[in-house]
N, C-alpha and C positions, 0 to 999 in steps of 0.2 A: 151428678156429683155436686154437693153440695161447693161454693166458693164466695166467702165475703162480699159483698159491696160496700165498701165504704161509708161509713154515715148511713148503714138506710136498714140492711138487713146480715147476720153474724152470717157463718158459713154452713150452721146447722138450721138457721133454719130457713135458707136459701132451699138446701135441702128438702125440709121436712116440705114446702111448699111444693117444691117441684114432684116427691112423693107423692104428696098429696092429689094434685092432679090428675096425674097419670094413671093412679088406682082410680080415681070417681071416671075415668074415661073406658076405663076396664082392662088398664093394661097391666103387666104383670112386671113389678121391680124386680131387677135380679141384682142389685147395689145398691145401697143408702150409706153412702159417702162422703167427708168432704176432701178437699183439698187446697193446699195452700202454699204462695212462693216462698214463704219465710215472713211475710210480713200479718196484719192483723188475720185471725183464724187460726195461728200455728198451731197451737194446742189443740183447738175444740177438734182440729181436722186428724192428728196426730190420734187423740182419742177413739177416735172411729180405727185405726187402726190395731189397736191393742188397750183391749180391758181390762191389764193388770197393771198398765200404768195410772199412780194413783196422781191427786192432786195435792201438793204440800206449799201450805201458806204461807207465808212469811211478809216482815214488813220491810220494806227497801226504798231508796229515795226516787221519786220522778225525775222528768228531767230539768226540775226546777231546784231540786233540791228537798223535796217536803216527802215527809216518811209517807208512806201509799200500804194500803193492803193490798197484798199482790200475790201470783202461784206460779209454780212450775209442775212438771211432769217427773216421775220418778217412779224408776220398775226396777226395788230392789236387788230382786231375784237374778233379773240382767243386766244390772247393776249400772244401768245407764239413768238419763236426764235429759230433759227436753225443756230450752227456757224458750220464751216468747220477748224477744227486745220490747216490742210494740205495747205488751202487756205491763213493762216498765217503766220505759220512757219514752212509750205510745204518742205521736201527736194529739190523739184523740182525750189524753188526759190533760190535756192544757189548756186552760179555755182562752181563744185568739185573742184577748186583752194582754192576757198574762205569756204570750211568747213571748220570748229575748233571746233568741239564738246565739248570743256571744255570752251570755248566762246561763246556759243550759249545757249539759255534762251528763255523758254516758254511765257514770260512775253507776250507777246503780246496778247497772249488768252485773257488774261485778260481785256484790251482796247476793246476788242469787246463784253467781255459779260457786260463791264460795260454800254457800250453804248446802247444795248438791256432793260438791266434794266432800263434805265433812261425814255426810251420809252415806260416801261409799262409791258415789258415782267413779267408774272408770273411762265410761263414756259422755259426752255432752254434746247435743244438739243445739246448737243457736241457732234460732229464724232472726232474721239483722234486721228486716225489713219494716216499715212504718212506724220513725222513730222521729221524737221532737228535736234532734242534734244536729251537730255541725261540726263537732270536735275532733274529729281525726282518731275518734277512740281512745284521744287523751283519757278522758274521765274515765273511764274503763279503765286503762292500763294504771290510769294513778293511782287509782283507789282500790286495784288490787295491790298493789305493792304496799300500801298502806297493810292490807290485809294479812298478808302476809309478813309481814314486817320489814320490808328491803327498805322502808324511808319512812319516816316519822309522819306520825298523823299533820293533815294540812286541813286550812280553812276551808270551806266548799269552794268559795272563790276562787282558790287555786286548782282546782281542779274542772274548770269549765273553759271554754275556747278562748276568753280572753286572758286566759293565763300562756296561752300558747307561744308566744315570744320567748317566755322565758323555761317555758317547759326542760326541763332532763330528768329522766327516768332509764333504771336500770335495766332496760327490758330483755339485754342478754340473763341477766341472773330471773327474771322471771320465767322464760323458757326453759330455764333449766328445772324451775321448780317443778315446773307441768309436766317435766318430761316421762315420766309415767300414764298422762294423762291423753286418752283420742278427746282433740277438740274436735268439734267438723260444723263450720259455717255454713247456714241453709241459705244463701240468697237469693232475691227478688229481681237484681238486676246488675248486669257485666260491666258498669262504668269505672275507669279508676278514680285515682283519690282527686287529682287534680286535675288543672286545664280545662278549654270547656265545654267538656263531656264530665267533667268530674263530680263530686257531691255536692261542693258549694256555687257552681253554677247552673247546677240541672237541678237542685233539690232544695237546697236554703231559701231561695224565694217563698216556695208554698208552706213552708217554715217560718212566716215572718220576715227572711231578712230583707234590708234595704241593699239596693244596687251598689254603694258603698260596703255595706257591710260583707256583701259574696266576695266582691276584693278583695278587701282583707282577708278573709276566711281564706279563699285559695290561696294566697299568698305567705297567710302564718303556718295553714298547713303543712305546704309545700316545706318550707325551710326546717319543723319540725322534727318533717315525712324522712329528710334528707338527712340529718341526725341522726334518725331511727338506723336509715339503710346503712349506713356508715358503720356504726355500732356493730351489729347483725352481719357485714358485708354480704348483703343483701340486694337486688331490686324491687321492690315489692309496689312501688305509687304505680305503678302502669297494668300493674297485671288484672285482671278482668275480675271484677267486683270488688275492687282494695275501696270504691268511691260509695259500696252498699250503706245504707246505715247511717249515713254522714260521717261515714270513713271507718266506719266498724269493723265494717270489712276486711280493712288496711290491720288494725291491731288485733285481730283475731291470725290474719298472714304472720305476724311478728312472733307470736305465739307458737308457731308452727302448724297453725289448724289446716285441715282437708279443708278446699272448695269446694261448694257443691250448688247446683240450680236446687231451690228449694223444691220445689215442684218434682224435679228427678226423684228424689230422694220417695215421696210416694209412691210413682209409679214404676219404682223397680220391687215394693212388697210383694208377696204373693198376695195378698187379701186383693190389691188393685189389679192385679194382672186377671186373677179369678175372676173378676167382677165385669171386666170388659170382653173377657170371653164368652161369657156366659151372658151378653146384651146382645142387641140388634139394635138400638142406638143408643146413645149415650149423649147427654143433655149435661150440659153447665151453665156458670153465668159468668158475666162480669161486665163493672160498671159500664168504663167505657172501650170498644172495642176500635184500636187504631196501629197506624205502624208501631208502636213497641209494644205491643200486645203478641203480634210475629214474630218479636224476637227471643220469645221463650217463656212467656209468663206462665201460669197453672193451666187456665183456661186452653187456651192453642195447644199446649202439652198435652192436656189427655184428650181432645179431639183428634191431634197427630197419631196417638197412641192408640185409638180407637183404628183412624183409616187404615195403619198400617197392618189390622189385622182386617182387614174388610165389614166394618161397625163402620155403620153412618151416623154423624158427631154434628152436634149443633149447641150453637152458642147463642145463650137470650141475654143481650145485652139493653142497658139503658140507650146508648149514644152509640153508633157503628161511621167511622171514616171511610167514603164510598172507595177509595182506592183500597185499604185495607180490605173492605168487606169481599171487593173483587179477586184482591187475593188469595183470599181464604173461599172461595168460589172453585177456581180456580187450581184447588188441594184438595177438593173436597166435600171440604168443611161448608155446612150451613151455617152464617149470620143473621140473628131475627132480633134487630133492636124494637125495642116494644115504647119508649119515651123518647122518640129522635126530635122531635118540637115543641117537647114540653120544657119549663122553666124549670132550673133543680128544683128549689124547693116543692113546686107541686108532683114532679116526679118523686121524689124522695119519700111525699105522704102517700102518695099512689103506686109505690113498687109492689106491693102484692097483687092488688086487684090488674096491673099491667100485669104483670109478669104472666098472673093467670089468663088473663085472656089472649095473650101469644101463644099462652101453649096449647089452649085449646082448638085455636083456630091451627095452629101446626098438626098439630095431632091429627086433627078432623080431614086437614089435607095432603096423610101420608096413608088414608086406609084404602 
């Protein structure tokens, strides 16, 4: 089953490589798949689920602010929607000069899930995961309400983290707008909004931000977060994923959207459940395999998914942490990192010809 690695190769054709092998070795696929937590992949992976969702393009802001050609997912018929945060306001569309975490704004999400609605969607998918933000979902929730008309159009500036101080937004009169509407949040990982487990001090770093700047961020958040619950007479900053997203997660809960682990959300399909029946093992990848990789990512899921039907599950990763690897030993699950000593960059040009030669040499040592 096809799964992202960041920077190096998409989810399909992780895939098509791992295909590929397998048939030159003479074994017989019974799935070509991907999967994904919610963060980069959502789509391409969602695709392989269902052929009648099409792709609809529109243009929406990064999370810089500058118009982007961009797509979502959309299946008339069953009248749902599938957006990609990542695909929006992706880190991967910012190049590391041009990060500013306290200038960067979710707002864009918003432009694509208004444009699904306009189309009919009753349902909407958000995957929250691999986003350039830090805002608490401000720019989201602000720039729907623009959308919608609950508050008058605002500078972009107003609408990115460092407006957070002074942020107020209607967000009870938004909920009610949607009340019609299944949101359901895909995420990549159970952290809340704040403290430090939360977004701005587990995620804003590889964001750009400065040790000063996470301060603040947890800090404005936090007071904005507290605002929100108030409103709402809600708790929502502690609950398990409100810190997805650089706090997506948080104004998707506000919203009244379903939780969900992204990854779940795959392999409860029938397409995914037929496909691991019908194996004798089952191969994924991902980058790098370590303790939060066990705590529920795509990879570990459909490996768990596989054992618990008697499929033997292995994982070819770049980088494997020897306590993790043991405990996935230990379940199971095979870990075969194929770059554990190489430098990224020469790993990152060498993932295919690694990757193939792990799995050949696995293969060759499983007949």
């Amino acid at each position: 089953m096809g799964h992202a690695l960041k920077e190096t190769l998409s989810a399909s054709e992780v895939r098509d490589l791992l295909v590929s092998v397998c048939e030159e070795a003479g074994c017989v696929v019974t799935g070509r798949l991907c999967v994904s937590d919610g963060g980069d992949g959502f789509l391409e992976a969602w695709r392989t689920l269902d052929s009648q969702a099409r792709l609809v393009q529109l243009s929406a802001p990064d999370a810089r602010g500058r118009p982007i050609a961009t797509y979502y997912l959309m299946n008339e018929a069953a009248q749902y929607a599938v957006v990609e945060s990542a695909q929006i306001i992706g880190l991967q569309r910012i190049a590391p000069p041009d990060r500013a975490i306290l200038r960067s704004s979710s707002a864009g999400i918003a432009d694509v899930l208004a444009d699904a609605l306009n189309r009919g969607a009753k349902v909407v998918y958000v995957g929250v995961g691999g986003t350039a933000t830090c805002d608490g979902g401000y720019g989201f929730l602000g720039r729907l309400a623009q959308i919608l008309r609950l508050v008058l159009e605002r500078p972009w500036e107003e609408l990115t983290a460092h407006a957070l101080p002074v942020a107020k937004l209607p967000v009870g009169d938004l909920r009610a707008r949607l009340s019609g509407i299944r949101l359901v949040g895909c995420l990549d990982v159970e952290n809340p909004l704040c403290g430090p487990n939360g977004a701005a001090h587990q995620f804003a770093p590889q964001k750009g931000a400065t040790a000063e700047e996470v301060e603040w961020l947890d800090a404005a958040i936090a007071r904005w977060a507290a605002d929100i619950e108030a409103s709402l007479g809600e708790a929502l900053q502690d609950r398990p994923g409100a810190g997805a997203g650089g706090g997506l997660g948080f104004a998707l809960m506000t919203l009244g959207a379903e939780i969900r682990a992204g990854a779940g959300v795959f392999l409860e399909h029938a397409t995914f459940k037929d496909a691991l029946a019908a194996s004798d093992l089952v191969l994924t990848a991902e980058g790098k395999f370590d303790h939060t990789s066990l705590r529920g990512k795509a990879p570990w899921r459909v490996a768990l998914a596989a054992r618990e039907i008697g499929k033997a599950a292995v994982i070819l990763c770049a980088r494997s942490d020897h306590d993790a690897m043991e405990e996935a030993r230990q379940q199971g699950v095979t870990v075969v990192p194929f770059a554990q000593d190489l430098a990224f960059e020469e790993a990152c040009v060498r993932t295919p010809e690694l990757i193939r030669e792990a799995l050949i040499s696995l293969l060759n040592s499983v007949r």
